[in-house]
C-alpha positions as CSV (number, residue, x, y, z in Angstrom):
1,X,11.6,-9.3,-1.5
2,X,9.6,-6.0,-1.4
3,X,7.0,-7.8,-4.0
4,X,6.5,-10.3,-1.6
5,X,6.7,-8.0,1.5
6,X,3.7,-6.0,-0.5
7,X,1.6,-8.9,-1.2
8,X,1.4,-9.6,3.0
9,X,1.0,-6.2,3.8
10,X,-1.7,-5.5,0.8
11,X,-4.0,-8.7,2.1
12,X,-3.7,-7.7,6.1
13,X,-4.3,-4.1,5.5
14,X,-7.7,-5.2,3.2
15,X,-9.3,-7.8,5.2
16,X,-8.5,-5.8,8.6
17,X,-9.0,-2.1,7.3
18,X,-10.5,-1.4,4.3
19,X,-12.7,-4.3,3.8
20,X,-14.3,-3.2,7.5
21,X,-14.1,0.7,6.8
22,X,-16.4,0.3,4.0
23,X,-19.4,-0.6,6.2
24,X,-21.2,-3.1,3.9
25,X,-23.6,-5.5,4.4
26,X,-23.0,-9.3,4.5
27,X,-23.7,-9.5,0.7
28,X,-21.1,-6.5,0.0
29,X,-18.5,-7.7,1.6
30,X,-18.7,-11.0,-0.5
31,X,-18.5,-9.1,-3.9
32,X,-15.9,-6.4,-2.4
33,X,-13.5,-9.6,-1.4
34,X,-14.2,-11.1,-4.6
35,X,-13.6,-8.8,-6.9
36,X,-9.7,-7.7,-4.6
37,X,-9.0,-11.4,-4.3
38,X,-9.5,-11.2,-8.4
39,X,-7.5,-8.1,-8.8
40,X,-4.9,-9.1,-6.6
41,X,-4.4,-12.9,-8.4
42,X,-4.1,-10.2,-11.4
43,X,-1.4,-8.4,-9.6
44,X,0.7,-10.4,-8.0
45,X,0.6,-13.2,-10.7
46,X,-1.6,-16.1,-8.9
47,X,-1.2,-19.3,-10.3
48,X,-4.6,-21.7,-8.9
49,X,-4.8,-24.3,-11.7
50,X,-8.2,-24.9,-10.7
51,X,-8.8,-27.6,-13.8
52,X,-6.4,-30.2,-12.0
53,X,-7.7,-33.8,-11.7
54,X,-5.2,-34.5,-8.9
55,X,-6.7,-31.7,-7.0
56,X,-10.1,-32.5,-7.2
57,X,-9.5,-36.4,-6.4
58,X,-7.3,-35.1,-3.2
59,X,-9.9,-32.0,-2.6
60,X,-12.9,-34.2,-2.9
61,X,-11.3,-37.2,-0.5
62,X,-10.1,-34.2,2.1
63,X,-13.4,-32.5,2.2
64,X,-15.0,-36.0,2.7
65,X,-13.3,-36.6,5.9
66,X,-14.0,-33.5,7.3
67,X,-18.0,-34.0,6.9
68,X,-17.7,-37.3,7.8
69,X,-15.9,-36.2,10.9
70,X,-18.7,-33.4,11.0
71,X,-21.5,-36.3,10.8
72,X,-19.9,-38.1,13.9
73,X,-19.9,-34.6,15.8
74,X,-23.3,-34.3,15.8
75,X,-24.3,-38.1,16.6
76,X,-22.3,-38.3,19.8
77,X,-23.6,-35.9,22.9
78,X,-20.8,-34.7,24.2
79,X,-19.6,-33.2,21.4
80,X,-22.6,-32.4,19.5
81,X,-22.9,-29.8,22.9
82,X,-19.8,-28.0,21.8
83,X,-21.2,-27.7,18.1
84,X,-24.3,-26.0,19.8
85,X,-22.2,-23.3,21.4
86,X,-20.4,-22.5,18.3
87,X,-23.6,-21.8,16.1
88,X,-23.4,-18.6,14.4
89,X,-25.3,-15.8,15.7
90,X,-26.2,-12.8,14.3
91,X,-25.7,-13.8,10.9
92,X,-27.4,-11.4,8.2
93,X,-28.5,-14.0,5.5
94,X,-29.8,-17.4,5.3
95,X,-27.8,-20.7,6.4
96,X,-29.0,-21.6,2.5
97,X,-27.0,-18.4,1.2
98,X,-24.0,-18.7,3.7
99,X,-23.0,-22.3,2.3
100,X,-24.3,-21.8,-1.2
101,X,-22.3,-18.2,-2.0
102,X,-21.0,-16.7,0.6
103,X,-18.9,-19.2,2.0
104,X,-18.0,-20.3,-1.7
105,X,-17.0,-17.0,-2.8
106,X,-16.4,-14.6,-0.4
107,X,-14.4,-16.5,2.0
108,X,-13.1,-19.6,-0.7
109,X,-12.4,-18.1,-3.8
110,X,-11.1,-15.2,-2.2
111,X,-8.8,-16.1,-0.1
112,X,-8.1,-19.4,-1.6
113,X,-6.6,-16.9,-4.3
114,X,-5.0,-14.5,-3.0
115,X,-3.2,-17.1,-0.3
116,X,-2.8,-20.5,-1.7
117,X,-2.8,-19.0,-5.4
118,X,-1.1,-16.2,-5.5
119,X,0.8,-15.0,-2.1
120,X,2.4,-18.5,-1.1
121,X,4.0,-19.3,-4.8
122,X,5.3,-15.5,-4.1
123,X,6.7,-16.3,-0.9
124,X,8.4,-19.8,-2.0
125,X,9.8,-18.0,-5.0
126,X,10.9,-15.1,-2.8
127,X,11.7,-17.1,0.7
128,X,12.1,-20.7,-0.6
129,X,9.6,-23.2,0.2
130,X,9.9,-24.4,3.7
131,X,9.7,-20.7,4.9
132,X,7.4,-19.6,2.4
133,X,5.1,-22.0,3.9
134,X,5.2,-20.4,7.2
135,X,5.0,-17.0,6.8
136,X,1.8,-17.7,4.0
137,X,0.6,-19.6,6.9
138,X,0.9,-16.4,9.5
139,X,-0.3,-14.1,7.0
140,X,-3.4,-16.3,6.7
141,X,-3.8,-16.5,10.5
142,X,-3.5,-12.5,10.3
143,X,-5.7,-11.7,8.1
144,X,-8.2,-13.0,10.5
145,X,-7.5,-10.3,13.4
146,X,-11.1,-8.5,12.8
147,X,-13.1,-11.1,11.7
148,X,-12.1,-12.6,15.1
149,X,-12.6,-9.1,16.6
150,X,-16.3,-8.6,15.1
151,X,-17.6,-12.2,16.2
152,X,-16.6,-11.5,19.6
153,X,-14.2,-14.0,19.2
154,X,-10.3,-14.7,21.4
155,X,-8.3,-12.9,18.5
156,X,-5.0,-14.5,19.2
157,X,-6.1,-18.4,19.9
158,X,-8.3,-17.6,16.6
159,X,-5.3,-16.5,15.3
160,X,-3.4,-19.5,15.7
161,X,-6.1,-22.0,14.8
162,X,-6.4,-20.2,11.4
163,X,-2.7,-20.2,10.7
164,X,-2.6,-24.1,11.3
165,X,-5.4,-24.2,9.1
166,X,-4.1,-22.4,6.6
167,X,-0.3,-24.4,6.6
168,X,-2.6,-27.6,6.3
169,X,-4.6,-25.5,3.0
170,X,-0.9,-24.7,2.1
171,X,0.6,-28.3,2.0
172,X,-2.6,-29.2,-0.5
173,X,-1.6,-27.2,-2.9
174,X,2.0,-27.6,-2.4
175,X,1.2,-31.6,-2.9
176,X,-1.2,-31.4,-5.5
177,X,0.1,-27.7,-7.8
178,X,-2.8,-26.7,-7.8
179,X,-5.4,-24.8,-5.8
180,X,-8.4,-26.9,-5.9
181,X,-7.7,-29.1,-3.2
182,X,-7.3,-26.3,-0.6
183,X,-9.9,-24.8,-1.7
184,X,-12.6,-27.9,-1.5
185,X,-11.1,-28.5,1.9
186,X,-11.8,-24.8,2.9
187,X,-15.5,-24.6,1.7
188,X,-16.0,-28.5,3.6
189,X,-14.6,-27.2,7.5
190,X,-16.8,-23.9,7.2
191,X,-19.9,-25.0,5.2
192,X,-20.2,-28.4,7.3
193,X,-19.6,-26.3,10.3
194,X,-22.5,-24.1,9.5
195,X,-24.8,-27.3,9.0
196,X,-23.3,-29.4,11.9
197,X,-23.9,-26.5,14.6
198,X,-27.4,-26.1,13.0
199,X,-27.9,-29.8,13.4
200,X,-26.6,-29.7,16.9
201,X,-29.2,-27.7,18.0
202,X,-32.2,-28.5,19.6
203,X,-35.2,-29.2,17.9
204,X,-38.4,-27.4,18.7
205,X,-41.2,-29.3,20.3
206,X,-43.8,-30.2,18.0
């Protein structure tokens, strides 16, 4: 229990104390969460099995929906008006380098490993399965306390949406063994929603 108990405490003190205390730039931050998420999979024993065919076929069908659904966002007024007022702002790269690395691998890759990979098998093996889920799912909402905090954004509803996001990640890789469907999933909701709230905004007059 006090591996597991580690593991949480390890990922929530990174991503909401040292990962912030270190006062890097966009492009730090990516290789600083990379290169933990890495160490940590090392530590705690991940197990991704990113070479799955089952994963991919489930990844790629799951991250086609969610585009798809992205594509209908943007068509239909109404809600191509709430894309608008969730564009990013203040961002410190291109929308080209968000969805092409840093979305890929500073926000897939590393927490794809250190939650679906390497902290949920930990808590199943430690909690069993059913409550496993949960508490990876919490930690995962958790570890989004300053994220939410620096984009100005409600911490505890963004709290929650992240945790349901990250049992529905969880239940992937729980259905598939292996991490490449969560993680295919993961990079779809935040790289289409970079591209649909660009989309959604309005077009300068020629």
């Amino acid at each position: 229990m006090s591996k597991a108990l580690a593991g949480i405490g390890l990922a929530l003190l990174w991503s909401n104390r040292m990962l912030p205390g270190l006062g890097i730039d966009q492009r730090g931050r990516t290789a600083a969460n990379a290169c933990f998420a890495t160490g940590y999979g090392l530590a705690f024993g991940g197990r991704s099995h990113w070479w799955s065919g089952r994963g991919l076929a489930v990844g790629a069908c799951a991250g086609a929906l969610v585009l798809a659904g992205y594509g209908a966002a943007v068509s239909i007024p109404a809600l191509r008006d709430v894309l608008r007022d969730l564009a990013p702002v203040g961002q410190e790269v291109s929308d080209l380098e968000w969805v092409a690395v840093h979305i890929p691998v500073g926000t897939v890759y590393s927490e794809e490993l250190i939650f679906r990979s390497t902290l949920e098998p930990l808590l199943d093996d430690t909690f069993g399965s059913r409550l496993g889920h949960l508490l990876g799912a919490a930690a995962f909402g958790l570890w989004h306390i300053h994220p939410a905090r620096a984009g100005l954004q409600p911490i505890a509803p963004t709290v929650l949406v992240t945790a349901v996001g990250g049992a529905i990640l969880g239940l992937l890789r729980r259905k598939t063994g292996s991490t490449t469907a969560p993680a295919m999933l993961h990079w779809a909701m935040n790289a289409g929603g970079v591209v649909a709230t660009r989309l959604a905004l309005p077009r300068p007059m020629p």
